[in-house]
N, C-alpha and C positions, 0 to 999 in steps of 0.2 A: 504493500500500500504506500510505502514512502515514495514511491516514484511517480505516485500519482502526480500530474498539476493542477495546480488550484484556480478557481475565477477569482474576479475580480470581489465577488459576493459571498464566496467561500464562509466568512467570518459570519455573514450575516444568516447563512442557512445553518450553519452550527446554533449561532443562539437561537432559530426559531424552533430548536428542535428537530431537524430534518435528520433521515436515516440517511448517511453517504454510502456509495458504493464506488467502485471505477466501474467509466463509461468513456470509450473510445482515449483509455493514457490519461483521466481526466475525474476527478474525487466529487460524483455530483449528487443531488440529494433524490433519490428512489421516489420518499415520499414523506411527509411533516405530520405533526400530531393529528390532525384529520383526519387522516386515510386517504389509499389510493380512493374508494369508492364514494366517498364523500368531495373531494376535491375536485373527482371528475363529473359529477354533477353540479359543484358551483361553479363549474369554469360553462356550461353548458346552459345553467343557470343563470349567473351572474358573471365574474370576470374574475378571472386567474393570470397570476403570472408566474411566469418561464422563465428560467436562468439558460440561457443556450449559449452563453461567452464562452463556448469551449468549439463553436463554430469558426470556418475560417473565412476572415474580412480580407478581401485582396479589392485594390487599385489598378486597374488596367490604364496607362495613359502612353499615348501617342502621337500629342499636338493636336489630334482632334476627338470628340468622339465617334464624328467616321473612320478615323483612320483605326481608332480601336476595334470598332465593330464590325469592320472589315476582315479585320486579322483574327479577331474572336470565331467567325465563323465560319472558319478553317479546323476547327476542334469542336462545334456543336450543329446540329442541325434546324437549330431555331432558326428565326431572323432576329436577327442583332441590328441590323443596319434600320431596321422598318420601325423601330420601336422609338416611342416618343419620347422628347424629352420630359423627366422626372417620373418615366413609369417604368414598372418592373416588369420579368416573365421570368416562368420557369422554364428551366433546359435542362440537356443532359451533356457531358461526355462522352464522346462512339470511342471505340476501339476500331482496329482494321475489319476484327470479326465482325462488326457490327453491335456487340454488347453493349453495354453503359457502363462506364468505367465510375463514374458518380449522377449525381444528381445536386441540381444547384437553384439557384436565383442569380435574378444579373438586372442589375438597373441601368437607365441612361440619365446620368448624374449631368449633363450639359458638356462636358467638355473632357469627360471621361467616365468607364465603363466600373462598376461597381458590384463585383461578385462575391456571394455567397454561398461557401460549399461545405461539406459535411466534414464532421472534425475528423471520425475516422481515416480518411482521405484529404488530408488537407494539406499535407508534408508532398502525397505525390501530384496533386492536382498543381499545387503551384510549381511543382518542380516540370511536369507537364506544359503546362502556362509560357516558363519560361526559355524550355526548348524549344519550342513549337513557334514562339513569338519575338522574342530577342532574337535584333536587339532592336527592330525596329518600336516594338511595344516596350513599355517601361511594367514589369509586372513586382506591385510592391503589395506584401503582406501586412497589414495596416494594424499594430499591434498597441495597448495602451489603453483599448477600446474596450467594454462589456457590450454585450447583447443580451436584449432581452422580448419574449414575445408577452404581450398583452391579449388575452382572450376570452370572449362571450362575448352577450349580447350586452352589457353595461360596460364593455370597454371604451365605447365614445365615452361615453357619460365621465367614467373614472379619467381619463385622461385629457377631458374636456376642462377640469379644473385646472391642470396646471396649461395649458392651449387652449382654446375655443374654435383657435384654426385647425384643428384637426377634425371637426366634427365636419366639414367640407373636403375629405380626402376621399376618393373612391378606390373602391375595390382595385389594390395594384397600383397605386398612387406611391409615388416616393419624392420623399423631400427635405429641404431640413428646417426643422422648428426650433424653437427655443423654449426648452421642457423648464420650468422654476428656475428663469435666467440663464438655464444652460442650452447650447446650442447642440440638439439631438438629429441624426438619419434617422427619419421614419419611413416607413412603409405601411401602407393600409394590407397586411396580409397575416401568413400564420400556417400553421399545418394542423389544425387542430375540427379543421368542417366549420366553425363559428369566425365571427367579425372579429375584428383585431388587428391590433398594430406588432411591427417587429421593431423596435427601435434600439440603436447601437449609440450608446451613450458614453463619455470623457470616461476612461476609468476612478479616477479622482473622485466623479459624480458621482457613480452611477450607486454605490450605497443611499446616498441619501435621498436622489430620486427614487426608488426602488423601497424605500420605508415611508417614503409620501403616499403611494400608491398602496401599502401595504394595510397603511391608516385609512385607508376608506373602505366604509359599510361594505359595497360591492367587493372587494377582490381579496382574495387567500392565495399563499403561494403553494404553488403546483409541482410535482414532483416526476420522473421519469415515467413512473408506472404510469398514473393518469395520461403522462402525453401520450403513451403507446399506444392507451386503449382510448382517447380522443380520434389521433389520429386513425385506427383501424375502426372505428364507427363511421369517420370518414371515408374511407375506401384507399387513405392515402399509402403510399408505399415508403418502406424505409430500408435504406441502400443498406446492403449486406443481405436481407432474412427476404425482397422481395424483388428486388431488382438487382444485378448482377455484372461482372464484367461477360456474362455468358449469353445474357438476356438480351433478346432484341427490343425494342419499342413497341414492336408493333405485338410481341406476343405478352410483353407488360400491359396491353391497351391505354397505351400513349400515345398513340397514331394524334389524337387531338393538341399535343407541344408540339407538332413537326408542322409548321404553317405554309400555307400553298407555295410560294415563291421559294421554299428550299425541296421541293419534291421534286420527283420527276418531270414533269411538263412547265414548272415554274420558271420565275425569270433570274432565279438564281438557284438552281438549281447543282443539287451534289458537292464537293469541292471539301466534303465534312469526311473523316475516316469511317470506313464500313457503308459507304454510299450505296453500293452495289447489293449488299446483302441488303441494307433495309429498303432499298425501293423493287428489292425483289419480294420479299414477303409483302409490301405492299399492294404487289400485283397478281401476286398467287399466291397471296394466303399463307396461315402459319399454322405446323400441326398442333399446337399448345396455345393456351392463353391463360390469362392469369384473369380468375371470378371472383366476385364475392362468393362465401358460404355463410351460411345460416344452418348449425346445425339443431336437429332436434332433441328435444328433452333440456337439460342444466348443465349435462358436462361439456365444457368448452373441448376446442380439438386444438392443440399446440402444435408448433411450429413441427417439420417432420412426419406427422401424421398421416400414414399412405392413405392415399383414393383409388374407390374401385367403383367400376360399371357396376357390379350386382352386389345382392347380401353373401354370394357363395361363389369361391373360383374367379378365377380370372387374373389375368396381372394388373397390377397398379395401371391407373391411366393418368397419374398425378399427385402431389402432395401437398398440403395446407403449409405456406410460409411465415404466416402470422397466426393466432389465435389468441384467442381468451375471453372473459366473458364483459357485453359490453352495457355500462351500468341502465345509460339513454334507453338502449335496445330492450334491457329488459333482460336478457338472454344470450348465450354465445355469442360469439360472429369469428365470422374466421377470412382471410384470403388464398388463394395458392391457385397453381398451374393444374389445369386438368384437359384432356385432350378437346380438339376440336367440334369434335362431335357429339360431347358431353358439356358444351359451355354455355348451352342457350338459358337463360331466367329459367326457374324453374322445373331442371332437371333434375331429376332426384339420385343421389350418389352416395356412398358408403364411406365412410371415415373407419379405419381398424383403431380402436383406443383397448389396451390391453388385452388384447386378442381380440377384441369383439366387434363384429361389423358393425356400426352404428348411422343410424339415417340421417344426410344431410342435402339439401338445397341449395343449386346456386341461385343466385342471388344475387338483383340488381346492387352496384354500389354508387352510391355509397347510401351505405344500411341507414344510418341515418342523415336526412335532409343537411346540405350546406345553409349557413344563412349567412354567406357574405355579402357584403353592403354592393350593390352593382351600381 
């Protein structure tokens, strides 16, 4: 555990009582005296906050933000160049195979490009970054900083007292405010299915911002567990357990980040690694895809979990990559890969939990409703 690193908030989740564990090289709090199940209702409820400072903040600059965005999407197959100034989108990393090497956020900050990727990944992303881009691109790891997400439906409200101008950001809005005199990146976003801000705050600050926020009626702080099982009532995926350096896009059903003008008949089309594999499965189809499940009964299905076409016989056609049980939902929920012909809403499929076939449903995702501000 010594080798863990600490956020900038570290001190502050100790006194609140939080359970620490290591998470990606990284000593963060699991969950606070409330509980997973309770925390993850008031963030669904009301508004929760997120210590994610263990994310990686990079600088992309190149004299312009065209010229960043240009050079950016040489290693992703979004559009980078189409995107407006002060709004963000989500991407991914291709591999030559086609996989997804991470997954990220990327803003267009006016005059340069503003990436956010996953801490697990974040020593090779920028090292990526900078092979791939140097030296025409300046690629700087932007350190000193906390992050943190604000989540539910009372996070305008709670964050409206120390800004008012945030209650005017939409869905994917980024920009920089000045949080209780301090000069904050925010973004109108989150990974958690609910409205919310992501804001990367002065380390200096970001305690006492962070205990302003703490102090109000609406919000309790949120802990690993809860984000897990926010995020999978979501539908959303989390790099390592559901998307992979192995995974194409199109059999994650991501096919909706990849925007016209980077496809095949687009005006900018390919020029991203693994072009070829994914505009091949875009065109004939993928034998896997990655579904919601909804299993039956109380026992959740955890990660690993084989899928099968029937209650008897047969081999695997897939396996659950997330699971657990989801408070919103009521009941399990689970995601993972199961063959094509088994993906449609609705299909009924076998989960093995200690030997025993058990019935499960795929399932539109995300199980439960988004309510981002559009």
């Amino acid at each position: 555990m010594g080798d863990l690193k600490r956020t900038p908030l570290y001190d502050l989740h100790v006194e609140l009582g939080a359970k620490m564990v290591g998470f990606a090289g990284y000593d963060m709090p699991v969950q606070y005296p409330l509980g997973v199940m309770k925390e993850h209702l008031h963030c669904r409820g009301a508004a929760g906050l997120f210590d994610v400072s263990h994310m990686g903040q990079v600088a992309l600059r190149a004299g312009s933000y065209e010229a960043a965005a240009k050079a950016f999407e040489t290693l992703v197959p979004q559009d980078v160049m189409g995107l407006g100034a002060g709004r963000q989108r989500y991407g991914f990393f291709t591999n030559d195979a086609g996989g997804i090497e991470d997954d990220l956020m990327f803003a267009n900050r006016g005059d340069h490009l503003f990436v956010v990727v996953n801490a697990a990944c974040k020593e090779a992303d920028i090292a990526r970054m900078t092979a791939a881009l140097s030296p025409d691109v300046t690629v700087e790891e932007i350190t000193g900083r906390a992050l943190v997400a604000l989540q539910g439906p009372a996070a305008e409200t709670a964050l409206a007292r120390l800004n008012p101008a945030v209650v005017d950001m939409a869905f994917m809005d980024f920009t920089e405010v000045e949080l209780d005199g301090v000069a904050c990146w925010v973004s109108r976003s989150g990974y958690t299915g609910e409205d919310g801000y992501e804001i990367s705050i002065p380390e200096a600050d970001a305690e006492g911002i962070c205990r302003k926020l703490l102090a109000m009626e609406e919000v309790e702080g949120i802990g690993l567990g809860a984000r897990d099982s926010l995020r999978l009532e979501g539908g959303l995926c989390l790099y390592g357990n559901d998307i992979d350096a192995s995974t194409s896009p199109i059999e994650a059903a991501l096919t909706w980040a990849i925007q016209k003008v980077r496809r095949a008949d687009g005006d900018r089309a390919g020029g991203f690694p693994g072009a070829d594999r994914i505009f091949g499965d875009l065109a004939e189809g993928v034998a896997r895809k990655r579904v919601g499940l909804a299993p039956t009964g109380r026992a959740p299905m955890r990660a690993g979990t084989q899928l099968f076409a029937a209650a008897e016989g047969g081999e695997p056609i897939g396996e659950v990559t997330s699971g657990g049980f989801g408070p919103t939902y009521e009941g399990p929920v689970a995601m993972g890969y199961v063959g094509t012909a088994q993906a449609a809403v609705g299909t009924e499929i076998f989960g093995e939990v200690r030997g025993k076939r058990l019935p499960v449903t795929v399932a539109k995702m995300p199980l439960v409703p988004a309510n981002f501000k559009r």
